[in-house]
N, C-alpha and C positions, 0 to 999 in steps of 0.2 A: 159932495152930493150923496144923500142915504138913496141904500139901496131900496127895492122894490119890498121888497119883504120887508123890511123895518117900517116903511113909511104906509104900507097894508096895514102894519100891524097898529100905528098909530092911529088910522083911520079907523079902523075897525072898532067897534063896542066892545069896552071890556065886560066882561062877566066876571074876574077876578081881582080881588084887590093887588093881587103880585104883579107889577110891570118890570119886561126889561128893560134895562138901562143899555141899550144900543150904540157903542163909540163905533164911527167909522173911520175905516183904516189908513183910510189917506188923512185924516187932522191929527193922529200920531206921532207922535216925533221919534225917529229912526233912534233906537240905542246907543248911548255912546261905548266907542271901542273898550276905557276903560273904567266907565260908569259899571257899580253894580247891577247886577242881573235882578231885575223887577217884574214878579211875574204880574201878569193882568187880572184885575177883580172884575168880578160883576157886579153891577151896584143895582138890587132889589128897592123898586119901589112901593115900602110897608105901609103906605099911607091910605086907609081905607077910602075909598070910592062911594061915594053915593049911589045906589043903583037909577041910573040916568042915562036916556040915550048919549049924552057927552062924554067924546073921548077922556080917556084917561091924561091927566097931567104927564108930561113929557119934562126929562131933567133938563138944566137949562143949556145942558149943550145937544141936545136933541132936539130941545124946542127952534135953539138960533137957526141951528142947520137947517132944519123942515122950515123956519122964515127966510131965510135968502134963498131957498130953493124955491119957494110959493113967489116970491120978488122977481124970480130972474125969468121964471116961466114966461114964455109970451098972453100973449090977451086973448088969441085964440084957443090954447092951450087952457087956459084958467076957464072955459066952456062947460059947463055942467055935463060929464057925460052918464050914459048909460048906468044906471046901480047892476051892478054884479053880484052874484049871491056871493058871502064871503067865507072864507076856507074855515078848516075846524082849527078850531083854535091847538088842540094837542099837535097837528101838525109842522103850526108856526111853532111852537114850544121849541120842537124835533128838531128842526130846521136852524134856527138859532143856537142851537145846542150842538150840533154836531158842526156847524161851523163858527163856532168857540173852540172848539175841542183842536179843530186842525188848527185854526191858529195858535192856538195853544201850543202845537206838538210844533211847531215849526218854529215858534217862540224858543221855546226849550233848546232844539238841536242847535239854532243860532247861538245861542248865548253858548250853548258847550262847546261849541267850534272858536267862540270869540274866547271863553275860557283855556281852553287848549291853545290857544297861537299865546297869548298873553303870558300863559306861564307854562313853559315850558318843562319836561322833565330835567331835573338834575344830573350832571356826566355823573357814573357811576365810577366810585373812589377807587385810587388804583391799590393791588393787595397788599396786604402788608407781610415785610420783610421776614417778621418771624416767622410769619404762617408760612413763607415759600420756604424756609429753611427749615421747618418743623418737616415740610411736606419729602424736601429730598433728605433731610435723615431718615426719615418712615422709607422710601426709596432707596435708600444705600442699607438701610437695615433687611428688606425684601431681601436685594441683589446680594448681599455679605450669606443671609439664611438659603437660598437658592443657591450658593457657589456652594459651601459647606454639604448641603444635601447634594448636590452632584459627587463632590467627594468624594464622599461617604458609600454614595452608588458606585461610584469608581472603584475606592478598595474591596469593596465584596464581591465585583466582577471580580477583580484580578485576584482574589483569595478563589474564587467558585473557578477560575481557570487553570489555578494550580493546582487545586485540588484533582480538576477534571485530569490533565498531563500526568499528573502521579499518578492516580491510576489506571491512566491508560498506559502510561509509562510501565508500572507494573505488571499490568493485564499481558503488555506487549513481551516483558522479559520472563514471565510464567511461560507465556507461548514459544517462545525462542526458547527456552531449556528441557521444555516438551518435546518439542520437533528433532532440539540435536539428543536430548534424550533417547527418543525414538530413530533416529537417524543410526546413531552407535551402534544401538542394540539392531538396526537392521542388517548393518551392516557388521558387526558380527556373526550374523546367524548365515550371512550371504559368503563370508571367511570360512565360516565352518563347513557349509554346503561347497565352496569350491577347495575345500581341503580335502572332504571326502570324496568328493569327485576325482582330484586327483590320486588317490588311497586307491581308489575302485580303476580308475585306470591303469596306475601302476599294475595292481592287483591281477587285471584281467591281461596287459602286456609278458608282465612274469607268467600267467597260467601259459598267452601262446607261448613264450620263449619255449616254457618248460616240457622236453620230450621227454612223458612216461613212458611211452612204448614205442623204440624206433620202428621201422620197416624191417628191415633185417630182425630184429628181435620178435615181430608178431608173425612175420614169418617163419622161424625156427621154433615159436611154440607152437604155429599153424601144423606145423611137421611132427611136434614132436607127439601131438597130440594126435595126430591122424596116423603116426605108429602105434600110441597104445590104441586107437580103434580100432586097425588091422589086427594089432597082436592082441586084444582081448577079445570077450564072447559079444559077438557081433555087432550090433549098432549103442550099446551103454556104452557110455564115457565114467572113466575113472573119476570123481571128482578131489580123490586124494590126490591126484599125477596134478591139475588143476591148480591146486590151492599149493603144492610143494612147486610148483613150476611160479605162480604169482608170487608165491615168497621169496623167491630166488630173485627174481625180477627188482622186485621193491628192496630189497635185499643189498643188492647192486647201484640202485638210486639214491640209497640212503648213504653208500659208502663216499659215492661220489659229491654229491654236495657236501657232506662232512667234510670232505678233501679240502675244497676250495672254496667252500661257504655260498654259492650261487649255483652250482651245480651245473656248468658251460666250460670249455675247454678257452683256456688262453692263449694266444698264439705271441702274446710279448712276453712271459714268463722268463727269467733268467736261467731256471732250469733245464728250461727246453729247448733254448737257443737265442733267446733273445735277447737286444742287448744295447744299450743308450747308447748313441753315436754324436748328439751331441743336444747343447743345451745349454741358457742364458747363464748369464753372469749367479756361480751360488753365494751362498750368506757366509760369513766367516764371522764368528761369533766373538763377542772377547772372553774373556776369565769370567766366568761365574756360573751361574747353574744352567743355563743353557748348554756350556759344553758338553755336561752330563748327557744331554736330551740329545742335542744334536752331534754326538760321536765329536764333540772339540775340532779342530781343525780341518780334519779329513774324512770328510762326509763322502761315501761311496754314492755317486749318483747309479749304481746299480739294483740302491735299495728300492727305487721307483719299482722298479718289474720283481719286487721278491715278498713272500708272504711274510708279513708285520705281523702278523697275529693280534693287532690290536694294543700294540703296546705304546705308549706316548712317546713321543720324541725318536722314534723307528722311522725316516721319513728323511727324503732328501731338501735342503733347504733353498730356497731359489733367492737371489738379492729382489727386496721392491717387492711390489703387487702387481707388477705384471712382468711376463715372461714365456718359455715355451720349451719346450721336450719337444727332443726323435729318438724312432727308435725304431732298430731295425727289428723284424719279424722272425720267427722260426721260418717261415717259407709263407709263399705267394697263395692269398685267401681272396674269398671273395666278402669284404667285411658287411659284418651286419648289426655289432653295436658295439660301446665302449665300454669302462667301466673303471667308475673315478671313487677312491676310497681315504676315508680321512679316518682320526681317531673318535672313538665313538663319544659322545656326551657325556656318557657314565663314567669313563674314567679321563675324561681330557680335563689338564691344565686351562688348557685359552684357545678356543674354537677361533679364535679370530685371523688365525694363519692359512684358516680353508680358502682354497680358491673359488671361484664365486661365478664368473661368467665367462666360457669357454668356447674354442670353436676345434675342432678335429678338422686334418687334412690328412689327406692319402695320397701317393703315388707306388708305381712298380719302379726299382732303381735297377737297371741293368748293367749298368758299369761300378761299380764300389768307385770310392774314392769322389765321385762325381763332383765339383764344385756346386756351391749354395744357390748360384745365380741358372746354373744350369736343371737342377729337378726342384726350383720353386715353378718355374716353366709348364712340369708338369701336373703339380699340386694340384687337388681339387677337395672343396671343400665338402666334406662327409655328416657332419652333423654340426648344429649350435644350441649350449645348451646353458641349463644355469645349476652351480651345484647348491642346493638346497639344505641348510642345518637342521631346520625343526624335521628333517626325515628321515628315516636311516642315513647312518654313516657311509655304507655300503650302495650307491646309485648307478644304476645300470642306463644309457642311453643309443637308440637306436639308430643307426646310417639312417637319415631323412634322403640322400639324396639319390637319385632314380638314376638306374642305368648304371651301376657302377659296376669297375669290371676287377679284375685279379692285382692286387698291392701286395706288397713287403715292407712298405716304409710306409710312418705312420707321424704326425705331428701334433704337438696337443699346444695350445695356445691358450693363455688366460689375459685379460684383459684387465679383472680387479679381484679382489678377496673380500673375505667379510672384517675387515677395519685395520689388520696390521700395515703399517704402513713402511716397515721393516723386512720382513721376511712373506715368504711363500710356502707352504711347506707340500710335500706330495708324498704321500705315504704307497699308493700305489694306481697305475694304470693298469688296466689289461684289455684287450682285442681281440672280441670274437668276433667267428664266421665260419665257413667252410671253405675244405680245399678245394678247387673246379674239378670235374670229371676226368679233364684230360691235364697231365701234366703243364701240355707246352703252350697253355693258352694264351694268348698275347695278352701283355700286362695294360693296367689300366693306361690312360692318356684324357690325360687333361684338354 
Protein backbone atom coordinates (compact mmCIF):
# COMPACT_ATOMS: atom_id res chain seq x y z
CA UNK A 1 0.00 0.00 0.00
CA UNK A 2 1.64 3.69 -0.98
CA UNK A 3 1.72 5.89 1.50
CA UNK A 4 -0.41 9.06 1.74
CA UNK A 5 2.05 11.40 0.43
CA UNK A 6 3.29 9.37 -2.60
CA UNK A 7 -0.17 8.78 -3.73
CA UNK A 8 -1.04 13.05 -3.08
CA UNK A 9 1.73 13.37 -5.03
CA UNK A 10 0.48 11.12 -7.79
CA UNK A 11 -2.69 12.97 -7.80
CA UNK A 12 -1.68 16.08 -7.78
CA UNK A 13 -0.79 18.18 -11.11
CA UNK A 14 2.52 18.32 -11.94
CA UNK A 15 4.07 21.48 -12.89
CA UNK A 16 7.49 19.90 -13.43
CA UNK A 17 8.85 17.55 -15.76
CA UNK A 18 11.09 15.80 -12.83
CA UNK A 19 8.82 13.03 -11.03
CA UNK A 20 9.81 10.71 -8.19
CA UNK A 21 10.12 7.35 -8.54
CA UNK A 22 8.52 6.33 -5.20
CA UNK A 23 9.35 2.29 -4.12
CA UNK A 24 7.48 1.38 -1.13
CA UNK A 25 9.20 -0.24 1.69
CA UNK A 26 7.16 -3.21 2.34
CA UNK A 27 7.62 -4.58 -1.75
CA UNK A 28 11.59 -4.59 -0.86
CA UNK A 29 13.21 -7.48 -0.38
CA UNK A 30 15.04 -7.73 2.97
CA UNK A 31 19.13 -7.91 2.25
CA UNK A 32 20.74 -10.90 2.13
CA UNK A 33 23.08 -11.62 5.10
CA UNK A 34 25.91 -12.35 2.64
CA UNK A 35 24.58 -10.57 -0.46
CA UNK A 36 26.55 -7.46 -1.36
CA UNK A 37 25.66 -4.15 0.11
CA UNK A 38 23.41 -2.30 -2.59
CA UNK A 39 22.73 1.17 -1.83
CA UNK A 40 19.13 2.56 -3.04
CA UNK A 41 18.70 4.71 -6.29
CA UNK A 42 16.29 7.07 -7.08
CA UNK A 43 14.87 6.73 -10.43
CA UNK A 44 14.16 10.45 -12.00
CA UNK A 45 11.42 10.62 -14.32
CA UNK A 46 13.10 12.89 -17.41
CA UNK A 47 10.43 12.40 -19.66
CA UNK A 48 8.92 15.76 -20.45
CA UNK A 49 5.14 16.26 -19.57
CA UNK A 50 2.88 18.02 -21.55
CA UNK A 51 1.45 20.82 -19.70
CA UNK A 52 -2.01 19.25 -18.94
CA UNK A 53 -4.36 18.90 -16.20
CA UNK A 54 -3.25 14.86 -16.37
CA UNK A 55 -1.40 13.43 -13.81
CA UNK A 56 2.19 12.78 -14.52
CA UNK A 57 3.01 9.03 -15.65
CA UNK A 58 3.84 6.89 -12.66
CA UNK A 59 6.76 3.98 -13.17
CA UNK A 60 5.37 0.75 -13.57
CA UNK A 61 5.72 -0.31 -10.19
CA UNK A 62 4.10 2.67 -8.89
CA UNK A 63 1.52 2.66 -11.40
CA UNK A 64 0.61 -1.57 -10.34
CA UNK A 65 0.69 -0.53 -6.62
CA UNK A 66 -1.80 2.79 -6.98
CA UNK A 67 -3.96 -0.12 -9.25
CA UNK A 68 -4.46 -2.83 -6.60
CA UNK A 69 -4.85 -0.08 -4.11
CA UNK A 70 -7.82 1.70 -6.38
CA UNK A 71 -9.06 -2.30 -6.83
CA UNK A 72 -9.15 -3.17 -3.23
CA UNK A 73 -10.76 0.08 -2.13
CA UNK A 74 -14.37 -0.39 -1.31
CA UNK A 75 -17.29 1.16 -3.40
CA UNK A 76 -18.06 3.43 -0.86
CA UNK A 77 -14.64 4.65 -0.50
CA UNK A 78 -14.09 4.93 -4.48
CA UNK A 79 -16.94 8.30 -3.67
CA UNK A 80 -15.84 11.35 -5.19
CA UNK A 81 -14.82 13.23 -2.26
CA UNK A 82 -14.50 16.84 -1.30
CA UNK A 83 -11.23 18.68 -3.65
CA UNK A 84 -8.79 19.84 -1.07
CA UNK A 85 -6.53 22.70 -1.89
CA UNK A 86 -3.24 20.91 -2.50
CA UNK A 87 0.19 21.38 -0.63
CA UNK A 88 3.33 23.20 -2.33
CA UNK A 89 4.78 21.25 -4.15
CA UNK A 90 8.67 22.24 -2.69
CA UNK A 91 7.25 20.76 0.44
CA UNK A 92 6.35 17.13 -0.91
CA UNK A 93 9.92 17.60 -2.60
CA UNK A 94 11.19 18.01 1.34
CA UNK A 95 9.35 15.35 2.54
CA UNK A 96 10.34 12.75 0.32
CA UNK A 97 13.73 13.74 0.62
CA UNK A 98 14.31 13.57 4.09
CA UNK A 99 12.58 10.42 4.26
CA UNK A 100 14.96 8.91 1.64
CA UNK A 101 17.59 10.23 3.55
CA UNK A 102 16.67 8.25 6.90
CA UNK A 103 16.18 5.32 5.11
CA UNK A 104 19.19 5.74 3.76
CA UNK A 105 21.08 6.15 6.98
CA UNK A 106 19.46 3.18 8.38
CA UNK A 107 20.27 1.33 5.03
CA UNK A 108 23.96 2.02 5.73
CA UNK A 109 24.50 1.30 9.58
CA UNK A 110 22.57 -2.20 8.75
CA UNK A 111 24.71 -3.15 6.09
CA UNK A 112 27.95 -2.18 8.45
CA UNK A 113 26.61 -4.09 11.30
CA UNK A 114 25.82 -7.03 8.74
CA UNK A 115 29.59 -6.26 7.38
CA UNK A 116 31.18 -6.37 10.84
CA UNK A 117 29.26 -9.82 12.13
CA UNK A 118 30.43 -11.31 8.49
CA UNK A 119 33.99 -10.41 8.75
CA UNK A 120 35.33 -10.44 11.57
CA UNK A 121 38.79 -8.81 12.84
CA UNK A 122 41.82 -10.99 12.56
CA UNK A 123 43.49 -12.57 16.06
CA UNK A 124 46.45 -10.50 16.21
CA UNK A 125 49.89 -12.59 15.43
CA UNK A 126 51.70 -13.66 18.43
CA UNK A 127 55.31 -11.69 18.76
CA UNK A 128 58.07 -12.87 17.53
CA UNK A 129 60.88 -14.62 19.17
CA UNK A 130 63.64 -12.39 18.15
CA UNK A 131 61.98 -9.33 18.77
CA UNK A 132 61.43 -10.79 22.69
CA UNK A 133 65.02 -11.75 22.72
CA UNK A 134 66.19 -8.52 21.05
CA UNK A 135 63.98 -6.85 23.86
CA UNK A 136 65.63 -8.76 26.98
CA UNK A 137 69.19 -8.18 25.61
CA UNK A 138 68.30 -4.27 25.55
CA UNK A 139 67.11 -5.35 29.36
CA UNK A 140 70.12 -7.26 30.58
CA UNK A 141 72.19 -4.51 28.81
CA UNK A 142 69.98 -1.67 31.05
CA UNK A 143 70.48 -3.98 34.15
CA UNK A 144 74.51 -5.04 33.37
CA UNK A 145 74.86 -0.60 32.61
CA UNK A 146 72.76 0.13 36.02
CA UNK A 147 74.83 -2.43 38.25
CA UNK A 148 78.29 -0.95 36.78
CA UNK A 149 77.08 2.62 37.70
CA UNK A 150 76.10 1.47 41.08
CA UNK A 151 79.68 0.34 41.29
CA UNK A 152 81.22 2.84 40.45
CA UNK A 153 78.98 4.99 42.90
CA UNK A 154 80.00 2.55 45.27
CA UNK A 155 83.99 2.87 44.96
CA UNK A 156 83.84 6.80 45.20
CA UNK A 157 81.71 6.46 48.40
CA UNK A 158 84.14 4.34 49.87
CA UNK A 159 87.18 6.33 48.38
CA UNK A 160 85.21 9.87 49.83
CA UNK A 161 84.99 7.71 53.24
CA UNK A 162 88.59 7.04 53.48
CA UNK A 163 89.49 10.04 52.58
CA UNK A 164 87.07 11.63 55.19
CA UNK A 165 88.71 8.86 58.38
CA UNK A 166 92.23 10.05 57.30
CA UNK A 167 91.57 13.14 57.87
CA UNK A 168 89.76 13.00 60.61
CA UNK A 169 92.03 10.45 61.65
CA UNK A 170 94.79 13.04 61.36
CA UNK A 171 92.72 16.03 62.50
CA UNK A 172 92.09 13.66 65.72
CA UNK A 173 96.06 12.72 66.18
CA UNK A 174 97.19 16.78 65.54
CA UNK A 175 94.80 17.18 68.52
CA UNK A 176 95.87 14.53 70.82
CA UNK A 177 99.58 15.66 70.53
CA UNK A 178 98.40 19.26 71.09
CA UNK A 179 96.63 18.51 74.29
CA UNK A 180 99.49 16.02 75.58
CA UNK A 181 101.78 18.66 74.26
CA UNK A 182 100.13 21.13 76.41
CA UNK A 183 99.39 18.71 79.15
CA UNK A 184 103.47 18.31 79.70
CA UNK A 185 104.22 21.66 79.50
CA UNK A 186 101.42 22.20 82.04
CA UNK A 187 102.43 20.07 84.10
CA UNK A 188 105.92 21.00 84.16
CA UNK A 189 105.39 24.44 85.00
CA UNK A 190 102.80 22.91 87.91
CA UNK A 191 106.51 20.66 88.95
CA UNK A 192 108.27 23.89 88.87
CA UNK A 193 105.60 25.95 90.97
CA UNK A 194 105.45 22.90 93.51
CA UNK A 195 109.23 22.81 93.60
CA UNK A 196 109.50 26.44 94.47
CA UNK A 197 106.90 26.18 96.84
CA UNK A 198 108.69 23.57 98.55
CA UNK A 199 112.25 25.83 98.27
CA UNK A 200 110.00 28.70 99.93
CA UNK A 201 108.95 26.57 102.51
CA UNK A 202 111.96 24.94 103.31
CA UNK A 203 113.27 28.48 103.23
CA UNK A 204 110.83 30.18 105.59
CA UNK A 205 111.13 26.73 108.10
CA UNK A 206 115.03 27.13 108.17
CA UNK A 207 114.36 31.23 108.66
CA UNK A 208 112.03 29.97 111.92
CA UNK A 209 114.54 27.20 112.90
CA UNK A 210 117.14 29.88 112.66
CA UNK A 211 117.97 31.88 116.18
CA UNK A 212 119.77 35.13 115.31
CA UNK A 213 119.31 36.58 118.48
CA UNK A 214 118.49 34.46 121.65
CA UNK A 215 116.75 35.82 124.78
CA UNK A 216 119.51 35.81 126.94
CA UNK A 217 121.66 37.39 124.14
CA UNK A 218 119.11 40.55 123.40
CA UNK A 219 119.11 40.64 126.87
CA UNK A 220 122.68 41.11 127.65
CA UNK A 221 122.97 43.70 124.72
CA UNK A 222 119.72 45.14 126.44
CA UNK A 223 122.27 45.69 129.44
CA UNK A 224 125.04 46.25 127.85
CA UNK A 225 123.70 48.99 126.04
CA UNK A 226 121.84 50.67 128.94
CA UNK A 227 125.43 50.63 130.71
CA UNK A 228 126.84 52.72 128.02
CA UNK A 229 123.63 55.11 128.46
CA UNK A 230 124.18 55.33 132.11
CA UNK A 231 128.05 55.72 131.68
CA UNK A 232 127.90 58.15 128.74
CA UNK A 233 126.48 61.96 128.26
CA UNK A 234 123.02 61.37 128.96
CA UNK A 235 120.37 60.10 126.75
CA UNK A 236 122.84 59.48 123.11
CA UNK A 237 123.59 56.08 122.36
CA UNK A 238 126.98 55.17 121.36
CA UNK A 239 126.28 53.81 117.85
CA UNK A 240 129.97 52.47 117.67
CA UNK A 241 129.23 50.20 121.11
CA UNK A 242 126.16 49.18 118.63
CA UNK A 243 127.63 48.14 115.57
CA UNK A 244 130.91 46.41 117.61
CA UNK A 245 128.25 44.72 119.98
CA UNK A 246 126.05 43.37 116.34
CA UNK A 247 129.41 42.27 114.96
CA UNK A 248 130.10 40.24 117.84
CA UNK A 249 126.96 38.68 117.63
CA UNK A 250 127.06 37.79 113.93
CA UNK A 251 130.43 37.00 114.57
CA UNK A 252 129.51 34.13 116.82
CA UNK A 253 126.54 32.89 114.25
CA UNK A 254 128.79 32.63 111.68
CA UNK A 255 131.35 30.66 113.78
CA UNK A 256 128.57 28.30 114.67
CA UNK A 257 127.06 27.26 111.63
CA UNK A 258 130.64 27.05 110.03
CA UNK A 259 131.04 24.43 112.88
CA UNK A 260 128.36 22.11 112.01
CA UNK A 261 127.06 23.40 108.58
CA UNK A 262 123.20 24.04 109.96
CA UNK A 263 123.95 26.01 112.77
CA UNK A 264 121.55 23.79 115.52
CA UNK A 265 123.17 21.76 118.28
CA UNK A 266 123.10 17.97 117.92
CA UNK A 267 122.26 15.85 120.70
CA UNK A 268 123.34 12.33 118.92
CA UNK A 269 126.86 13.66 118.04
CA UNK A 270 129.66 11.02 118.96
CA UNK A 271 131.50 13.69 120.30
CA UNK A 272 129.17 14.73 122.80
CA UNK A 273 128.03 11.44 124.00
CA UNK A 274 126.12 9.86 121.73
CA UNK A 275 126.34 6.79 120.51
CA UNK A 276 124.76 3.62 118.20
CA UNK A 277 123.31 0.96 120.31
CA UNK A 278 122.11 -0.92 117.88
CA UNK A 279 121.12 -1.66 114.26
CA UNK A 280 120.08 -3.96 111.28
CA UNK A 281 122.11 -6.39 109.58
CA UNK A 282 125.33 -4.15 107.83
CA UNK A 283 126.84 -4.58 104.05
CA UNK A 284 130.07 -6.56 104.04
CA UNK A 285 131.47 -5.96 100.85
CA UNK A 286 133.78 -8.22 98.82
CA UNK A 287 137.26 -7.29 97.20
CA UNK A 288 137.23 -4.47 95.10
CA UNK A 289 136.63 -0.78 95.12
CA UNK A 290 133.94 -0.47 97.42
CA UNK A 291 136.24 -1.74 100.25
CA UNK A 292 138.11 1.55 99.56
CA UNK A 293 134.70 3.45 100.00
CA UNK A 294 133.28 1.58 102.56
CA UNK A 295 136.54 1.10 105.17
CA UNK A 296 136.67 -3.02 103.68
CA UNK A 297 135.29 -5.18 106.39
CA UNK A 298 134.91 -3.26 109.43
CA UNK A 299 132.74 -0.34 108.89
CA UNK A 300 132.28 1.62 112.36
CA UNK A 301 128.59 2.12 112.64
CA UNK A 302 129.83 5.09 114.88
CA UNK A 303 130.44 6.81 111.65
CA UNK A 304 126.43 7.62 111.44
CA UNK A 305 126.55 10.29 114.46
CA UNK A 306 130.23 11.75 113.25
CA UNK A 307 131.06 14.62 110.97
CA UNK A 308 131.94 13.22 107.09
CA UNK A 309 132.68 16.42 105.85
CA UNK A 310 131.28 15.42 102.72
CA UNK A 311 133.49 12.73 101.70
CA UNK A 312 132.17 9.67 99.60
CA UNK A 313 132.16 6.37 100.95
CA UNK A 314 132.56 8.12 104.86
CA UNK A 315 129.15 6.48 105.75
CA UNK A 316 127.96 3.32 107.51
CA UNK A 317 126.62 0.59 105.21
CA UNK A 318 123.20 -1.20 106.10
CA UNK A 319 122.52 -4.83 104.12
CA UNK A 320 119.19 -4.28 101.62
CA UNK A 321 117.03 -1.06 101.19
CA UNK A 322 115.40 -1.36 104.16
CA UNK A 323 116.52 -1.29 107.73
CA UNK A 324 116.90 0.86 110.92
CA UNK A 325 119.35 2.79 113.62
CA UNK A 326 119.25 3.55 117.60
CA UNK A 327 120.86 5.61 119.18
CA UNK A 328 121.34 6.61 122.45
CA UNK A 329 121.33 10.58 123.25
CA UNK A 330 123.71 12.81 125.10
CA UNK A 331 120.86 13.29 127.62
CA UNK A 332 117.03 13.61 127.86
CA UNK A 333 115.49 16.44 125.13
CA UNK A 334 112.49 17.49 124.21
CA UNK A 335 113.01 16.88 120.23
CA UNK A 336 111.98 19.09 117.69
CA UNK A 337 113.66 17.77 114.34
CA UNK A 338 115.98 15.38 112.71
CA UNK A 339 118.47 15.56 110.36
CA UNK A 340 119.31 13.10 107.54
CA UNK A 341 122.77 13.66 105.44
CA UNK A 342 124.00 11.84 102.48
CA UNK A 343 126.94 12.66 99.97
CA UNK A 344 126.49 15.62 98.04
CA UNK A 345 125.73 15.36 94.13
CA UNK A 346 128.86 17.11 93.10
CA UNK A 347 131.09 14.78 94.17
CA UNK A 348 129.14 11.39 94.69
CA UNK A 349 129.86 8.09 92.97
CA UNK A 350 126.07 6.61 92.89
CA UNK A 351 123.33 8.57 94.85
CA UNK A 352 121.36 5.49 94.63
CA UNK A 353 122.40 4.04 98.15
CA UNK A 354 120.27 7.19 99.72
CA UNK A 355 117.59 6.32 101.83
CA UNK A 356 114.49 7.47 100.47
CA UNK A 357 111.32 6.98 102.83
CA UNK A 358 111.72 7.13 106.57
CA UNK A 359 109.90 7.24 109.71
CA UNK A 360 111.73 8.43 113.27
CA UNK A 361 110.57 7.06 116.77
CA UNK A 362 111.34 8.29 120.12
CA UNK A 363 111.31 7.08 123.62
CA UNK A 364 112.94 7.83 127.31
CA UNK A 365 114.99 4.55 128.20
CA UNK A 366 115.31 4.37 131.94
CA UNK A 367 116.74 1.19 132.57
CA UNK A 368 119.98 0.50 129.93
CA UNK A 369 120.16 -2.73 128.92
CA UNK A 370 116.27 -2.98 128.44
CA UNK A 371 115.18 -5.74 125.92
CA UNK A 372 113.75 -4.84 122.32
CA UNK A 373 110.19 -6.03 123.20
CA UNK A 374 110.25 -4.05 126.26
CA UNK A 375 110.93 0.09 125.01
CA UNK A 376 109.27 -0.76 121.52
CA UNK A 377 106.18 -0.62 124.15
CA UNK A 378 107.15 2.70 124.59
CA UNK A 379 108.06 3.99 121.00
CA UNK A 380 106.22 6.78 119.42
CA UNK A 381 106.30 7.84 116.20
CA UNK A 382 108.12 11.51 115.87
CA UNK A 383 108.08 12.46 112.28
CA UNK A 384 107.51 10.57 108.53
CA UNK A 385 109.39 11.66 105.98
CA UNK A 386 110.95 11.19 102.44
CA UNK A 387 114.75 11.98 101.80
CA UNK A 388 114.65 14.00 98.58
CA UNK A 389 118.02 13.98 95.86
CA UNK A 390 117.14 16.88 93.61
CA UNK A 391 117.75 18.94 97.19
CA UNK A 392 120.30 19.46 99.27
CA UNK A 393 122.17 16.79 100.46
CA UNK A 394 121.96 18.16 103.92
CA UNK A 395 117.70 17.88 105.04
CA UNK A 396 116.50 18.85 108.12
CA UNK A 397 112.83 17.45 109.14
CA UNK A 398 110.56 18.57 111.93
CA UNK A 399 108.88 16.34 115.05
CA UNK A 400 105.24 16.46 113.38
CA UNK A 401 104.03 14.89 116.33
CA UNK A 402 102.06 16.95 119.30
CA UNK A 403 102.49 16.66 122.79
CA UNK A 404 105.68 15.10 122.87
CA UNK A 405 107.58 14.99 126.08
CA UNK A 406 111.44 14.30 127.25
CA UNK A 407 113.58 11.06 125.07
CA UNK A 408 117.04 9.82 124.97
CA UNK A 409 116.61 7.09 122.66
CA UNK A 410 115.90 7.75 119.23
CA UNK A 411 115.03 5.16 116.13
CA UNK A 412 115.29 5.95 112.50
CA UNK A 413 113.77 3.45 110.10
CA UNK A 414 113.69 3.33 106.24
CA UNK A 415 111.57 1.54 104.27
CA UNK A 416 113.22 1.88 100.65
CA UNK A 417 116.28 3.94 98.92
CA UNK A 418 116.61 5.53 95.71
CA UNK A 419 117.27 1.98 93.40
CA UNK A 420 120.28 0.09 95.20
CA UNK A 421 118.94 -2.95 95.81
CA UNK A 422 122.36 -3.93 97.72
CA UNK A 423 123.26 -1.73 100.16
CA UNK A 424 121.87 1.43 102.39
CA UNK A 425 124.26 3.77 103.00
CA UNK A 426 124.02 6.64 106.12
CA UNK A 427 126.48 9.08 106.34
CA UNK A 428 124.84 10.89 109.04
CA UNK A 429 121.80 11.46 111.50
CA UNK A 430 121.62 14.04 114.04
CA UNK A 431 118.77 15.20 116.78
CA UNK A 432 117.67 18.44 117.74
CA UNK A 433 115.80 20.02 120.42
CA UNK A 434 116.11 21.39 123.88
CA UNK A 435 116.85 20.38 127.35
CA UNK A 436 113.34 20.68 129.73
CA UNK A 437 113.63 23.45 132.25
CA UNK A 438 113.62 21.05 135.00
CA UNK A 439 116.15 18.33 135.06
CA UNK A 440 113.84 15.43 136.58
CA UNK A 441 111.09 15.75 134.13
CA UNK A 442 109.35 12.50 133.57
CA UNK A 443 110.48 10.90 130.23
CA UNK A 444 108.19 10.66 127.25
CA UNK A 445 105.48 7.49 127.33
CA UNK A 446 104.19 6.20 124.60
Amino acid sequence: MASPSLAAAAASPASSPLTLDAIPLASRPPPAAAAPRKRPVLLLDTRPHPASPTPPLLSSTAAGAAAAAAAAAPAHARRKKPSHAPKPRWQTVLSVAAKNAALLAALLYLGDLAWRWSHPPPPSPPPDRAALEGYAARVDEVEASLSRTFRMVQVQLEAVDRKIDGEVGAARADLAALLEEKRLALEGGLARLDARADELGDALAGLGRMEFLRKDEFEKFWEEVKGSLASGSGSEVDLDQVRALAREIAMREIEKHAADGIGRVDYAVASGGGRVVLHSEPYVPKRGILNGWLGGGNADPQKMIQPSFGEPGQCFPLQGSSGFVEIKLKTGIIPEAVTLEHVSKDVAYDRSTAPKDCRVYGWYDETPGETQSGHAAKMAALAEFTYDLDKNNIQTFDVTAPDVGMINMIRLEFTSNHGSSLLTCIYRLRVHGHEPVSPGTAGFQA
